[in-house]
MARBALO-605182 format. One line per 8 residues: for each residue x, y, z of C-alpha. Coordinates in steps of 0.001 Angstrom, whole numbers. Each point is the difference from the previous one (the first is absolute). Layout:
<rs>
X,Y,Z  ...
</rs>
This chain:
<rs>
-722,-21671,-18700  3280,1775,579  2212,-2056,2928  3244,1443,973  1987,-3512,-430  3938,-1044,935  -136,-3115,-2496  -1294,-3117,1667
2343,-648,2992  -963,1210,3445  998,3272,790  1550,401,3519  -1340,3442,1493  2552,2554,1485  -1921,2092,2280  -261,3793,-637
376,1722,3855  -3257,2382,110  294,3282,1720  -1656,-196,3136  -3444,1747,-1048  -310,-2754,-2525  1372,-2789,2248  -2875,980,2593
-2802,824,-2795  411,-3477,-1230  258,-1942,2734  -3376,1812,1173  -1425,-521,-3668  1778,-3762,511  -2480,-591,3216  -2957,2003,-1963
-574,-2294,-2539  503,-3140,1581  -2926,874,2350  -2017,2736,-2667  886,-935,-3405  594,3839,-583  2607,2254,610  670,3491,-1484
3396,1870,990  -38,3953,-773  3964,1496,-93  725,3264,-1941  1875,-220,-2747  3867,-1010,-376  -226,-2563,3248  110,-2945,-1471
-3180,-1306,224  188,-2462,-2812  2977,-1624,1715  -2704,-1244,2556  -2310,-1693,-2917  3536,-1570,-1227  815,-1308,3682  -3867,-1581,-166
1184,-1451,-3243  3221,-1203,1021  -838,-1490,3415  -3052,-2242,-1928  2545,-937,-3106  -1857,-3120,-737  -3309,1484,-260  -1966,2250,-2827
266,4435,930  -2138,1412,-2911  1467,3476,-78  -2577,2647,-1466  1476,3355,-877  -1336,3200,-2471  3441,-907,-2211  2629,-2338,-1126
2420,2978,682  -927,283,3975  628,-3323,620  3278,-492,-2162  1147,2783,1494  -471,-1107,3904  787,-3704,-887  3619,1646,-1379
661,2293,3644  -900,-3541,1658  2272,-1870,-2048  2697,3055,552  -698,33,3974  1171,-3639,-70  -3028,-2190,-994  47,-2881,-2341
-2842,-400,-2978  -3148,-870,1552  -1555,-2692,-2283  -3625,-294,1695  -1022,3440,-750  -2955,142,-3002  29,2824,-849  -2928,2657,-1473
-951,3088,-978  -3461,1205,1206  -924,987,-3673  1047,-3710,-1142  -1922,-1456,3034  -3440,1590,-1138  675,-1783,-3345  -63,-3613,1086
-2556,-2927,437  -1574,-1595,2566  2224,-2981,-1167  2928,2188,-718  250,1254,3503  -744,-3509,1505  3078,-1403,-1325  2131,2453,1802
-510,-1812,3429  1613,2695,2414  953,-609,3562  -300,3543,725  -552,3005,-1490  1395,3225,297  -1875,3328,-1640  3037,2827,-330
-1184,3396,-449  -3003,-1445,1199  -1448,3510,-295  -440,-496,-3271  -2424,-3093,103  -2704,2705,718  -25,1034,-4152  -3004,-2180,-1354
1232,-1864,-2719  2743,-841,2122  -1723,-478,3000  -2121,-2664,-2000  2790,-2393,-862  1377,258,4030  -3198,-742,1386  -665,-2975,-2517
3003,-1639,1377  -351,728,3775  -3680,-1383,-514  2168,-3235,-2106  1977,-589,3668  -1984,1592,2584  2167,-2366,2011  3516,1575,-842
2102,2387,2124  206,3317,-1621  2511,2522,771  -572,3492,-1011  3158,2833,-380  -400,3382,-531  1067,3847,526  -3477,1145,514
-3660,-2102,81  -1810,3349,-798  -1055,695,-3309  -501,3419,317  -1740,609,-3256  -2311,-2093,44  -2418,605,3091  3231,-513,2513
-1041,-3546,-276  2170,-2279,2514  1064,-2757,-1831  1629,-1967,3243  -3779,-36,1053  -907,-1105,-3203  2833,-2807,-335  826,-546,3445
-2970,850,2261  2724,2562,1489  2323,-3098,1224  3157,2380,-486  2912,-2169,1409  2291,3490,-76  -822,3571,-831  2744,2917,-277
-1163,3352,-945  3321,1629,-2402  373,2506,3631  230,-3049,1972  2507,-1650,-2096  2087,3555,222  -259,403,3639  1261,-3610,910
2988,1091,-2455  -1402,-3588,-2362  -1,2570,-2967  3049,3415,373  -1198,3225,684  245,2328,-3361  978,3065,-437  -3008,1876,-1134
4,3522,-2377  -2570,2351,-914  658,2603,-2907  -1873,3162,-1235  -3,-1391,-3090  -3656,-672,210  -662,3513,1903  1230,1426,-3374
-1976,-1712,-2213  -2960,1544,1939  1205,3471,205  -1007,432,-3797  -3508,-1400,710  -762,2306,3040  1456,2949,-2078  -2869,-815,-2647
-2531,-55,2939  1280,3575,1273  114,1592,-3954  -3949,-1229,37  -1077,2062,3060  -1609,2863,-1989  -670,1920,3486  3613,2057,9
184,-65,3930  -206,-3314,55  2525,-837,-2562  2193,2476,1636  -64,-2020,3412  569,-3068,-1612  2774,1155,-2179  1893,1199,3389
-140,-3636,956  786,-1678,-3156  3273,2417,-756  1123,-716,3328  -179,-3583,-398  1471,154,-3694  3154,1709,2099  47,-2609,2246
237,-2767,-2034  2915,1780,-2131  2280,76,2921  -922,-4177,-32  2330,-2246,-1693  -549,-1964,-2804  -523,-3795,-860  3438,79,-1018
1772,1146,3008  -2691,-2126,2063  1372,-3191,-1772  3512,657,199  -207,952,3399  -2303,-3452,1256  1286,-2517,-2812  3573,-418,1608
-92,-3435,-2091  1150,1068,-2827  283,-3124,-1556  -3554,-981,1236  -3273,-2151,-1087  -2959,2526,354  -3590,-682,-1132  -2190,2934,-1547
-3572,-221,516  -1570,2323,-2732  -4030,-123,-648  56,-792,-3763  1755,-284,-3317  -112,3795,-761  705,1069,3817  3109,-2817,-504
1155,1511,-3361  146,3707,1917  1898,-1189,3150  2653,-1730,-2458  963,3111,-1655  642,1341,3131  2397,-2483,927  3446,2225,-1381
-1610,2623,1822  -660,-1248,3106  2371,-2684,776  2867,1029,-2238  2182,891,2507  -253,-3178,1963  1158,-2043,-3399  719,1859,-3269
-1524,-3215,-1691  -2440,-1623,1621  -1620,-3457,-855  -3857,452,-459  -2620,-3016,-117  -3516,58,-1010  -2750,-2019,1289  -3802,-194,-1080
-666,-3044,-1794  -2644,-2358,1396  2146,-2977,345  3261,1033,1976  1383,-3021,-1300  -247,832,-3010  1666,3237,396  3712,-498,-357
1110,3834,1121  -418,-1514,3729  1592,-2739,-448  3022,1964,-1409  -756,2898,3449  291,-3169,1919  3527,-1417,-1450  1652,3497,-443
2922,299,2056  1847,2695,-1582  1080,2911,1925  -2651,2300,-1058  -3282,1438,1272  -3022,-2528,-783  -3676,1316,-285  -2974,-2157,-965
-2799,1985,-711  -3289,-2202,631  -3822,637,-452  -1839,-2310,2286  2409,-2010,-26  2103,-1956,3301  -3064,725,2096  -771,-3629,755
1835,-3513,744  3233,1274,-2137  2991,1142,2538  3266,1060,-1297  3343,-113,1523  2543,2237,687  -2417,2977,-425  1150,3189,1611
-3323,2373,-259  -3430,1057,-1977  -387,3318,-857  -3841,246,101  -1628,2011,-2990  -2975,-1290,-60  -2687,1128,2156  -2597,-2629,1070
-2780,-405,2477  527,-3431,546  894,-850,3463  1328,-3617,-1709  1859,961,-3285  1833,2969,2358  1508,-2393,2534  961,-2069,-2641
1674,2184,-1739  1913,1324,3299  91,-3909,775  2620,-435,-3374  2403,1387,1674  -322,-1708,3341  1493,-3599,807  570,-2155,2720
3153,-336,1368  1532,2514,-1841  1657,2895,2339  620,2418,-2672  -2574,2880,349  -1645,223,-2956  -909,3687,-1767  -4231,937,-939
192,3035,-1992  -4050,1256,-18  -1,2597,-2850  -3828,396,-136  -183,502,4386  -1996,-3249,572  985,1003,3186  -3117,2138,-150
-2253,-2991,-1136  -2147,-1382,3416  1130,-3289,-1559  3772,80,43  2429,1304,2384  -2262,1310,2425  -1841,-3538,481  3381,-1888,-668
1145,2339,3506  -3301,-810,1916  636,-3326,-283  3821,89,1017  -1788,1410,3199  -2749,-2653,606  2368,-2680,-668  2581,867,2908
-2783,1133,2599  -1389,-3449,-587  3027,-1304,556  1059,1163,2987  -3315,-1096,1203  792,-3097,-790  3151,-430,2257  1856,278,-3753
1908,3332,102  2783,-1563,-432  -755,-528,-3703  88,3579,-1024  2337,1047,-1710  -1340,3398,-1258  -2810,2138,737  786,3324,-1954
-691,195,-3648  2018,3436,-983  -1134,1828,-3198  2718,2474,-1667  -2354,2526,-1393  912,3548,-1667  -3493,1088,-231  -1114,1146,3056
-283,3191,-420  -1387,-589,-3506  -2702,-1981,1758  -1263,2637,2555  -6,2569,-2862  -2181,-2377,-2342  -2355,-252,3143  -175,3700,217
-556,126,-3635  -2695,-2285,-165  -1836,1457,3115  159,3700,-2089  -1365,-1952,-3067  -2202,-1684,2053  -1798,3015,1329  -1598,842,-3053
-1702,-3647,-270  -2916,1829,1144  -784,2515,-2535  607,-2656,-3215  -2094,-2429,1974  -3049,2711,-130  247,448,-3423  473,-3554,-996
-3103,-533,1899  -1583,2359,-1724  1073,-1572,-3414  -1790,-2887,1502  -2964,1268,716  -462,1579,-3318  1002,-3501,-2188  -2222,-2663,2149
1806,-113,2850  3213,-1341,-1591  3838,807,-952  282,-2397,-2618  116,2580,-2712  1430,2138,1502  3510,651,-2863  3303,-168,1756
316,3980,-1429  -3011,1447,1956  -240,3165,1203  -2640,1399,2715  -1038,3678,-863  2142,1137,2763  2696,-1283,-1765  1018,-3355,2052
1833,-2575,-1801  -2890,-2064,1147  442,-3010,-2890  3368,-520,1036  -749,154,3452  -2378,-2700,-315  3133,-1945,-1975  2458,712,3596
-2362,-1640,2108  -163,-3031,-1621  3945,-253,-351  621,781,3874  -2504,-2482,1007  1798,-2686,-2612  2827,739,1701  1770,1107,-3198
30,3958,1243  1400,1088,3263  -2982,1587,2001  -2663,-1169,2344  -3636,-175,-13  -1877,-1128,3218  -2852,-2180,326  -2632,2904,356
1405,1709,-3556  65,-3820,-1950  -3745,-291,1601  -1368,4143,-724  1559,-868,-3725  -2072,-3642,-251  -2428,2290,794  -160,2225,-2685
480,-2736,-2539  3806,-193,-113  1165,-3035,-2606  3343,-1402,1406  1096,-1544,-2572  967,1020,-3354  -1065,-1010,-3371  2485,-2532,-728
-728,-1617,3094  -3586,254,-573  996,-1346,-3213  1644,-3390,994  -3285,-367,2601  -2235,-457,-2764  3249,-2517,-1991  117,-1883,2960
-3663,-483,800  -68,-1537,-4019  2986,-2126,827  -1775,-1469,3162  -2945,-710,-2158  1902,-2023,-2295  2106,-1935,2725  -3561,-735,1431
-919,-1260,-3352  2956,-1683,-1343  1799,-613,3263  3335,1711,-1376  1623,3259,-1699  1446,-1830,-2916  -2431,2638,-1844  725,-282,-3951
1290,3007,-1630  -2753,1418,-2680  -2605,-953,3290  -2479,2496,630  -2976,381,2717  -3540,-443,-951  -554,4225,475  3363,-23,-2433
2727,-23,2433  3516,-946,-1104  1278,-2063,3042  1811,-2133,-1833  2176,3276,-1072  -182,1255,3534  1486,-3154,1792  2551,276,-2947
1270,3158,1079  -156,-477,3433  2227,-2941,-300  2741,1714,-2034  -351,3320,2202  886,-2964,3314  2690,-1761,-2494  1850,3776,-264
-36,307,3377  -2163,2837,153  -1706,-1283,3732  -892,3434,942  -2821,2757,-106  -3274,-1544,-1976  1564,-3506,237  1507,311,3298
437,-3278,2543  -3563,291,1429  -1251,-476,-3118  2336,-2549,-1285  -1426,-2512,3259  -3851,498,-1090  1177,-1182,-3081  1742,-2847,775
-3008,-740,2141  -1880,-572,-3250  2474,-2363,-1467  1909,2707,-1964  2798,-1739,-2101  3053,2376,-76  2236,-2514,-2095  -1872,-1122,-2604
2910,-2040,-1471  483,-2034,3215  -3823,-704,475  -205,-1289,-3266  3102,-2060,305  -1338,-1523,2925  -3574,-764,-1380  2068,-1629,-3073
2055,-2109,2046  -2653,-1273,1798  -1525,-1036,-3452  3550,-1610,-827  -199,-1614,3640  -3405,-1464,-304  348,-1635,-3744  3693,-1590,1366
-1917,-1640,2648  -2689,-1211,-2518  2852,-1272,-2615  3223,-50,1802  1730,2727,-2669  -556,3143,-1426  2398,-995,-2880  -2493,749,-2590
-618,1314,-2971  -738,3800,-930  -3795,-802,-801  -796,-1690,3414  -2661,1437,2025  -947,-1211,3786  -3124,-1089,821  -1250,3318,847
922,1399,-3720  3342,1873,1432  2141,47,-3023  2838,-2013,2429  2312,-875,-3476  215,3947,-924  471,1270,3270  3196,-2505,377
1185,586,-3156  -92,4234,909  1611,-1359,3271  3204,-913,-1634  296,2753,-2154  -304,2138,3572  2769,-2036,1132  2410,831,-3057
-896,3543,102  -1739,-466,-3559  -3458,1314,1361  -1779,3017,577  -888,-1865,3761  1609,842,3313  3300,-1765,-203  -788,-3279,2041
2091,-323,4235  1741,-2493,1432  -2966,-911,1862  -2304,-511,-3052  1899,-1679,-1885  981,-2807,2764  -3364,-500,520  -593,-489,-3804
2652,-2482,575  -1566,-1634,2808  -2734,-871,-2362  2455,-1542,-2779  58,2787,-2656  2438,-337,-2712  1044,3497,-1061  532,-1252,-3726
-2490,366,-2781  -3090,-2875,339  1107,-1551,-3184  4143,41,858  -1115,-1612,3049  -2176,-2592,-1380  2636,-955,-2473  2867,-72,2651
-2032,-2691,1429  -538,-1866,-2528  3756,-320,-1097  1008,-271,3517  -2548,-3040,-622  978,-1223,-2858  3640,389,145  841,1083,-3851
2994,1649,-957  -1067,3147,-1714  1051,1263,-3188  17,3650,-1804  -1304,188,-3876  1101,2981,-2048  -3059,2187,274  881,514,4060
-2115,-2594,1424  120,-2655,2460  -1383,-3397,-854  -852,-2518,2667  -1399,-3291,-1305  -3011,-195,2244  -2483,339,-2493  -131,3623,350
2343,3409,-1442  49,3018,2184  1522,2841,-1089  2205,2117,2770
</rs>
C-alpha cells in the first residue's frame, strides 16, 4: 500500500484555486455524493480534472481517498502539476493501479478502509480483468462515495459500452463535450492545418487503379483526371514550407503522432528535410515503450530548454491521463478512426488557462475522418445553441472553428476521380459475380492477380473494395454495393485477419479453461496448435509498438477482455510479491534462506536472492524501480546475501571484535566461520 506521506506531523493544506468549471463540477459532485454515493465528472482533456479529485482529497484531510489509476506515472504526474499549482502533499491518498487492484485479497483490500473512492480514467474499469478487481472493492464498501473522472465514458471498441451507466447509473455531476470546453473559451481555440501530404500518398495508388483498366477508353478518361490532379498538387507546397510557415515557435515543444515503429523510423529521417529550415539541428525524442516512465527520452523532451526545435515522436503514446506543459502543437501522422484517441491527441496540445493558441498540424487529413474535425465542429455548434437557450450566451467565447486547408481543389478533383473510377464498378461487379457463380457462390479464392476474359483486373478489384471500405483507400462504396457484394459471397476480411479469428477463438478457449493467458511457451492445442508461440509473438509485436493493421486497437481490447497479460515481467512480480506478502504475515520476515519455500511450494528464498542481484544490476531480470524496491523494504528485506545477514546479526549479538587470519578470512567466535 503506497501512501503519499509528509513524515508524521500534520500537514496544514494550502488551497489550490480551481478554475471555475472545476470549482462548479465539484461542488455539484460535492452535493452528489453526499445524497447518491456516486458521482462521475466528464471534462476533455488538459482541464484539470484531477485537481477536482485532489480538492475532494484535500477538503476530507483526515479521512482515507483510495486513488485507483491505469499507472503510477498518471498519478505522479498530476500529484506534481498539483503540488506546482500551489498544493501541499496530500497524505490520505492510497493510492492504486487498476492492474495491482485485481491482484489483491479479500483481506488485502479490507485493510485499506477508504472514505471515498475515486475511479480516474474510469473508462478503463470496463477491461475485464480490471473491471474484476474495481467491482470487488465497490461490492467491499457498497456504502462509500465514489467519484468517477474522465475525458470520455464511451468505450468505443468495445460495444460503445457506457461505463458512467455501468459505474454511476448515469449520475454525471458535470459533462463537457472537448467543443463545449472550446466554445466557452475553458480550453484556446487552435489553429488547425490540413496538408496534401496524404493526397500524395494516394495519387500513386489511384495511378495503379487507372494502369489496370484494360478497356483503353476508360483508362484514357481516367488518366485526364489523374494528370490533372498530379499538376495540381505540384503547384502545392511542401511539408517543409507548411512547417516553416505555421511553426513560428521556433524554439517549440511539438508532439508527433506516428502509427508505429517503422512509420516512426520513416518520419524521423525526414526531419532535416522537413523542418531544417526552422532549426538546422533539431532535438528529436522517441517514445514507444510500454511504461512511459520508464522511458527516459520524455523525461529529457520535458526538461529541455535549449533554444532549439524539440520533436517527440510517440506511438500510442500521451493519449490518456499524461498532459504536458508548455506544448506548442501535434503534427498528426497517424490516421485513426477512433473518435477517443483523435481528440486526445488534438487534446495534448490544449490546456486550460493557457491563452497561447496552440498549432494541430493534420498530415494524414483527419479532417476527412466523420470522427474528427467535422464532429469536433458539430459540437462547437450544439454547445452554443444550447447555450443561448439557456439564458448563457454570455459564456461563449467562440463559435467558429477555422481550418487552413491547401487542398481544396485537390479534394474536388479526387471526387471527380473517384466518380470516373467509380463508373466502371458495374462491369467488374458482373464478372466477379460471375466468378461466383462458377466457384460455389464465393470470392474466397478468388487470387489478388485475377483476370476476367475481358481482361478486368477483377482480383485486384476485389482487393480495392475491401481497402475503401477499411477505410485505408480513399473511395466510397454505398450500402447497396457492400450488400450486392455479401451477396455474391464477398469475404471482407483478409487472410491474416481470418488468421488471428481462428488464434483468438483458441486463446478464449484457454482463458475459459485456465482463467488466464499466462499460456507456456512450447504449449500447443489438442488439434496441434501452438498458442503458446502465438501469444508469444503477439506480445513482443505490442512490446515494439507495432499497434496497427492485424494487431490494431480493436483487437488489442478483445484481448484484454480475456485477461491478456502484456507485461509479463510485472504480472509475475506482482504474483511473487504477493507470495513474499503472505509468508511475512505468517512469520513476520522474509529474511530467509535461499532454500525456503512458502507454503504453497513458491521457491520464496530463490526468488529474493534473484531480487538482489536485479537490484545491483548483476541479473539477467528487469532492473528493479523505486517503487519495487520500497515495497520490498516495507516488508523488511535485507539486500545482503542470507548468510552475511545472518552473521551480521549474530555479531551485532554477540558483540566480538573480529579478527582477519592470513588466508583472507573473517573469524567471529560464535561457534561458526563464514567465509566472505
Amino acid at each position: 500500500m503506497q501512501y503519499y506521506k509528509h513524515g508524521e506531523r500534520k500537514v496544514r493544506f494550502v488551497s489550490v484555486e480551481l478554475f471555475a468549471h472545476n470549482r462548479q463540477a465539484y461542488e455539484s459532485a460535492r452535493v452528489m455524493l453526499e445524497r447518491d454515493k456516486k458521482a462521475a465528472i466528464i471534462h476533455p482533456t488538459g482541464t484539470g480534472k484531477s485537481f477536482i479529485g485532489f480538492q475532494l482529497a484535500e477538503d476530507h484531510c483526515d479521512q482515507v481517498i483510495c486513488w485507483l489509476s491505469p499507472s503510477e506515472y498518471i498519478v505522479h504526474t498530476q500529484m506534481e502539476n498539483w503540488k506546482e499549482a500551489g498544493g501541499n502533499t496530500l497524505a490520505n491518498i492510497c493510492f492504486f493501479t487498476y492492474a495491482r487492484l485485481m491482484n489483491l485479497t479479500e483481506t488485502e483490500m479490507e485493510e485499506i478502509h477508504p472514505d471515498y473512492i475515486v475511479l480516474d480514467e474510469f473508462h478503463r474499469c470496463g477491461a475485464e480483468m480490471w473491471g474484476e478487481g474495481v467491482h470487488k472493492l465497490l461490492k467491499l464498501f457498497a456504502n462509500v462515495p465514489i467519484l468517477g473522472l474522465s475525458a470520455t465514458a464511451i468505450r468505443y471498441l468495445d460495444n460503445q459500452r457506457d461505463m458512467a451507466e455501468e459505474l454511476f447509473d448515469r449520475r454525471i455531476a458535470s459533462e463537457i463535450s472537448l467543443g463545449e470546453a472550446i466554445v466557452r473559451g475553458i480550453l484556446p481555440t487552435p489553429k488547425y492545418v490540413t496538408t496534401i501530404f496524404h493526397y500524395q500518398k494516394e495519387l500513386e495508388k489511384y495511378q495503379n487503379r487507372v494502369f489496370t483498366m484494360r478497356s483503353t477508353g476508360i483508362r484514357d478518361i481516367n488518366q485526364k483526371y489523374l494528370d490533372a490532379l498530379r499538376r495540381t498538387l505540384e503547384k502545392a507546397d511542401g511539408l517543409d514550407v507548411i512547417f516553416k510557415r505555421h511553426m513560428t515557435e521556433r524554439y517549440g515543444r511539438y508532439i508527433v503522432f506516428c502509427a508505429n515503429v517503422e512509420h516512426m523510423r520513416e518520419m524521423i529521417g525526414y526531419v532535416p528535410e522537413w523542418f531544417g529550415e526552422i532549426d538546422p539541428n533539431p532535438h528529436c525524442y522517441t517514445m514507444h515503450a510500454d511504461l512511459p516512465e520508464a522511458n527516459k527520452e520524455f523525461a529529457a523532451f520535458k526538461a529541455d530548454d535549449s533554444e532549439h526545435l524539440k520533436l517527440l515522436f510517440c506511438i500510442d503514446m500521451l493519449n490518456e491521463g499524461i498532459h504536458v506543459k508548455g506544448i506548442s502543437g501535434v503534427i498528426l501522422f497517424r490516421p485513426t478512426v477512433s473518435p477517443m484517441i483523435y481528440k486526445q491527441q488534438v487534446g495534448r496540445a490544449l490546456t486550460a488557462g493557457v491563452d497561447q493558441r496552440p498549432l494541430i498540424i493534420d498530415v494524414v487529413n483527419n479532417v476527412e475522418n466523420l470522427c474528427s474535425i467535422d464532429s469536433l465542429q458539430e459540437e462547437m455548434a450544439a454547445a452554443a445553441l444550447w447555450l443561448r437557450a439557456n439564458g448563457r450566451g454570455d459564456e461563449i467565447v467562440t463559435e467558429t472553428f477555422a481550418v487552413e486547408e491547401q487542398i481544396q481543389d485537390c479534394r474536388k478533383l479526387f471526387a471527380e476521380l473517384e466518380n470516373s473510377l467509380n463508373s466502371t464498378w458495374e462491369q467488374y461487379f458482373q464478372e466477379a459475380k460471375r466468378f461466383s457463380e462458377e466457384h460455389n457462390g464465393s470470392l474466397l479464392t478468388m487470387p489478388r492477380r485475377y483476370v476476367s476474359e475481358n481482361g478486368l483486373s477483377v482480383g485486384s478489384w476485389i482487393q480495392t473494395q475491401k481497402l475503401v471500405r477499411a477505410g485505408r483507400q480513399l473511395g466510397s462504396l454505398t450500402n447497396s454495393q457492400i450488400q450486392r457484394l455479401d451477396h455474391i459471397g464477398m469475404v471482407w476480411e483478409n487472410k491474416l485477419e481470418l488468421q488471428f479469428e481462428r488464434n483468438f477463438a483458441y486463446a478464449k478457449a484457454y482463458y475459459q479453461t485456465f482463467g488466464n493467458l499466462m499460456v507456456p511457451a512450447k504449449y500447443r492445442t489438442e488439434d496441434g496448435f501452438y498458442l503458446g508461440a502465438w501469444i508469444s509473438n503477439i506480445r513482443q509485436q505490442y512490446g515494439n509498438g507495432e499497434k496497427s493493421g492485424v494487431l490494431n486497437a480493436e483487437r488489442i481490447e478483445r484481448l484484454n477482455s480475456i485477461g491478456m497479460c502484456w507485461d509479463v515481467l510485472s504480472y509475475t512480480w506482482e504474483k511473487n510479491f504477493n507470495e513474499a506478502v503472505q509468508y511475512y504475515k505468517l512469520h513476520g520476515t522474509i529474511d530467509v534462506p535461499v532454500s525456503t519455500r512458502t507454503e504453497s511450494g513458491f521457491a520464496l528464498g530463490h526468488w529474493l536472492q534473484n531480487m538482489r542481484s536485479a537490484r545491483k544490476g548483476q541479473s539477467k531480470q528487469r532492473m528493479l524501480t523505486d517503487d519495487q524496491i520500497k515495497r520490498l523494504d516495507q516488508l523488511g528485506m535485507r539486500w545482503g546475501n542470507y548468510y552475511e545477514n545472518q552473521w551480521m546479526t549474530a555479531y551485532q549479538t554477540a558483540d566480538i571484535p573480529m579478527e582477519k587470519d592470513r588466508e583472507g578470512y573473517i573469524s567471529r567466535t560464535v561457534g561458526t566461520m563464514y567465509h566472505l
